[in-house]
C-alpha positions as CSV (number, residue, x, y, z in Angstrom):
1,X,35.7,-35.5,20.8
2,X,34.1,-38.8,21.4
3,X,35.3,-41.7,24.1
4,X,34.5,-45.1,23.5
5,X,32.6,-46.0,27.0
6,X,33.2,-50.0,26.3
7,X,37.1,-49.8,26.4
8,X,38.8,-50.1,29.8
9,X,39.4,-47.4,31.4
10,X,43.3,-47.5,31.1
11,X,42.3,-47.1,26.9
12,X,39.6,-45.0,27.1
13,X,41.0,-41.8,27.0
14,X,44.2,-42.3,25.1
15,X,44.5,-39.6,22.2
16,X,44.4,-42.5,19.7
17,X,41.5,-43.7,20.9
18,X,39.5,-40.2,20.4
19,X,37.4,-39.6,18.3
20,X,37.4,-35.7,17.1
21,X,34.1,-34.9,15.8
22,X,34.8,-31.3,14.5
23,X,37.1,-28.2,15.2
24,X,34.7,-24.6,15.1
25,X,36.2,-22.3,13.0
26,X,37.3,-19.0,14.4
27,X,37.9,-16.0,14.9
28,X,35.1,-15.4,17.1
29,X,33.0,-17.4,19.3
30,X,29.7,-19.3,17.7
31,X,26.5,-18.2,18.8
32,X,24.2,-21.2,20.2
33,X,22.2,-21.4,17.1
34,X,24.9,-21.2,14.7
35,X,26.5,-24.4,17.0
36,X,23.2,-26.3,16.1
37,X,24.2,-26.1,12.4
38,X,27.5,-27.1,13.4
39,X,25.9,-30.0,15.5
40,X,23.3,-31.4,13.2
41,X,25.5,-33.7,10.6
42,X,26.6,-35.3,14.0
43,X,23.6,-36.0,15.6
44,X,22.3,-37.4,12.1
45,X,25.0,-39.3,12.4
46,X,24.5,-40.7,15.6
47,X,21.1,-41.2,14.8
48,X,21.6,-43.4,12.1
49,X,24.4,-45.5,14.3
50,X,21.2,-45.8,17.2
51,X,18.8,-46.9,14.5
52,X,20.8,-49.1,11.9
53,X,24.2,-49.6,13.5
54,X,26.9,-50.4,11.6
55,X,28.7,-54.0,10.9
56,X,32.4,-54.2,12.5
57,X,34.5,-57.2,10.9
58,X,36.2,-59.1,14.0
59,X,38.6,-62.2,14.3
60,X,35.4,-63.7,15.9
61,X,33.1,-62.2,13.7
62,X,34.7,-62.4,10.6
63,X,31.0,-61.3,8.6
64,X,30.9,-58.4,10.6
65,X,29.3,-57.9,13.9
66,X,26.3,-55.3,14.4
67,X,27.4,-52.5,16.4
68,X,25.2,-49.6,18.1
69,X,26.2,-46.2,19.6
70,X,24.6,-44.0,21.9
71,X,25.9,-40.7,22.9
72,X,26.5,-41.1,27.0
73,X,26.5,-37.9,28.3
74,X,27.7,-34.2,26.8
75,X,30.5,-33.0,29.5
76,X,32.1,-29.4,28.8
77,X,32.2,-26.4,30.8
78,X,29.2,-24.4,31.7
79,X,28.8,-21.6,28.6
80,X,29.4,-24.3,26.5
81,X,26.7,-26.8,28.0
82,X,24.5,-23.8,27.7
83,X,24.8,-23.3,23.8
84,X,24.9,-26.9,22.9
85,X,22.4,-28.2,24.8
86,X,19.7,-25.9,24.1
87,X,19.7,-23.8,27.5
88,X,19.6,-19.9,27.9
89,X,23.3,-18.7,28.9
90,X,25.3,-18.7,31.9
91,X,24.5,-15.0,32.9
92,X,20.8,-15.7,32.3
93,X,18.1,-15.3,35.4
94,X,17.3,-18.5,35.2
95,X,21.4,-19.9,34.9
96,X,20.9,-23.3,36.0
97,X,20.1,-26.4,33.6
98,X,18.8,-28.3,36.3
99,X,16.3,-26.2,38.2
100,X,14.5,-23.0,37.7
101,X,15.9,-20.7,40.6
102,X,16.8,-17.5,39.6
103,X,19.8,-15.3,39.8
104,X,18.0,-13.2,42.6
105,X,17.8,-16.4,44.9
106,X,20.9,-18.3,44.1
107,X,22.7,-16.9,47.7
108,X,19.1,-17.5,49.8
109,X,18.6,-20.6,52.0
110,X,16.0,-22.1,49.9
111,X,18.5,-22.0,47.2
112,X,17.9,-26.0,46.6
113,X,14.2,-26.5,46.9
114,X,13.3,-24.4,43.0
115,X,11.3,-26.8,40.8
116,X,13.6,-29.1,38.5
117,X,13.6,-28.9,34.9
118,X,12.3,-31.8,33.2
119,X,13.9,-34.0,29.9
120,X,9.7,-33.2,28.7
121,X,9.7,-29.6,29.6
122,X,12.9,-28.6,27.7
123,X,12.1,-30.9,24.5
124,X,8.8,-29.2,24.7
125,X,10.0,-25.2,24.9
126,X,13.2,-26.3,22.5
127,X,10.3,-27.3,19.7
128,X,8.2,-24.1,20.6
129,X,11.3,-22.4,19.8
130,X,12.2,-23.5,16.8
131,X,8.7,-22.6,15.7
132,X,9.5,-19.1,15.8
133,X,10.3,-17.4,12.7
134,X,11.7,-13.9,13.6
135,X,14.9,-13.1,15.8
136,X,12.8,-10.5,17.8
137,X,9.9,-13.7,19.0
138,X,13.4,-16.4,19.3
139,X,15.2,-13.3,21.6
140,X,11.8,-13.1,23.6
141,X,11.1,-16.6,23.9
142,X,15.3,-17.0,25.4
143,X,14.4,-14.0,27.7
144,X,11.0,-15.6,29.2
145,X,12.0,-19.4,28.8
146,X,15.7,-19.9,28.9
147,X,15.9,-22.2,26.6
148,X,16.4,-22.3,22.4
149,X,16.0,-25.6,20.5
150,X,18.5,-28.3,20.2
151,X,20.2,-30.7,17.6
152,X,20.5,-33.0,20.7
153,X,16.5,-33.4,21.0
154,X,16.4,-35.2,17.6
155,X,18.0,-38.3,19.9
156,X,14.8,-40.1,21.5
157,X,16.9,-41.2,24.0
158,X,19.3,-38.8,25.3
159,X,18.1,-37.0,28.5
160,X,18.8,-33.4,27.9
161,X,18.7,-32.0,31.2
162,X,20.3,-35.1,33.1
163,X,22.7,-36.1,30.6
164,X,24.5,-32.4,30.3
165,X,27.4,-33.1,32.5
166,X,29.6,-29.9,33.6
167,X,33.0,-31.0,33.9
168,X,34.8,-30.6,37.6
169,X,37.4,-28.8,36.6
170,X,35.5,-25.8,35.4
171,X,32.3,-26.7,37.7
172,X,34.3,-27.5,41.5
173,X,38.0,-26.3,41.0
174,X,37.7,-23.1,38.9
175,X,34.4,-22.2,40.1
């Protein structure tokens, strides 16, 4: 769901001020490229309301005031940062969507000094991705790369490696 950032914070997050963008269908879980389908219409969307906006009628503005939206930040639990925003899973060697450290030194003291990913880097191996026409050269490309292409790239101005949030209850309390 959606938030609107400008309301105070006492409104923000009130059910009725939600917006639900979609519901996956069951009864399994999606794989991350069939969430790109899923996630496409809505980043068109969000697209056009970045580009164009959209004219609100207010008691002020009674002719309708232009409005633009921007998608903030993604925030969800780890797998599910993973799939939507284009990075290899979890359980991969290289796990992390803000650095490159592997699995194998993920409990060593140099554990914070790997090279950071970059928003460049990941737009760049997303589109190399989605050049690939076969599911044996995608699998390969995941394997090497950790990373697949994503619906989230189409928005010049989202960051996707900063602005992939993991939220604390899943990231701090749960583990």
């Amino acid at each position: 769901s959606f938030s609107i950032c400008n309301l105070p914070p006492e409104y923000r997050y009130r059910t009725s001020n939600l917006l639900l963008t979609s519901i996956l269908p069951g009864p399994k879980e999606q794989s991350p490229d069939e969430i790109q389908r899923f996630l496409r219409p809505i980043v068109s969307d969000l697209l056009r309301l970045w580009r164009d906006g959209i004219r609100v009628s207010t008691p002020s503005s009674p002719n309708g005031r232009l409005v633009r939206v921007v998608l903030v930040a993604v925030v969800c639990d780890k797998p599910a940062a993973h799939k939507i925003s284009g990075f290899g899973s979890h359980s991969h060697t290289y796990f992390c969507h803000d650095c490159w450290i592997s699995k194998a030194n993920k409990d060593k003291a140099e554990a914070f000094v790997w090279d950071a990913r970059t928003n460049t880097e990941q737009r760049e191996l997303g589109q190399r991705y989605s050049q690939l026409t076969t599911a044996a050269a995608r699998s390969n490309f995941v394997k090497d790369f950790a990373t697949r292409f994503t619906q989230l790239s189409r928005l010049p101005y989202f960051d996707l490696v900063n602005q992939i949030v993991i939220d604390p209850m899943h990231n701090l309390f749960l583990g």
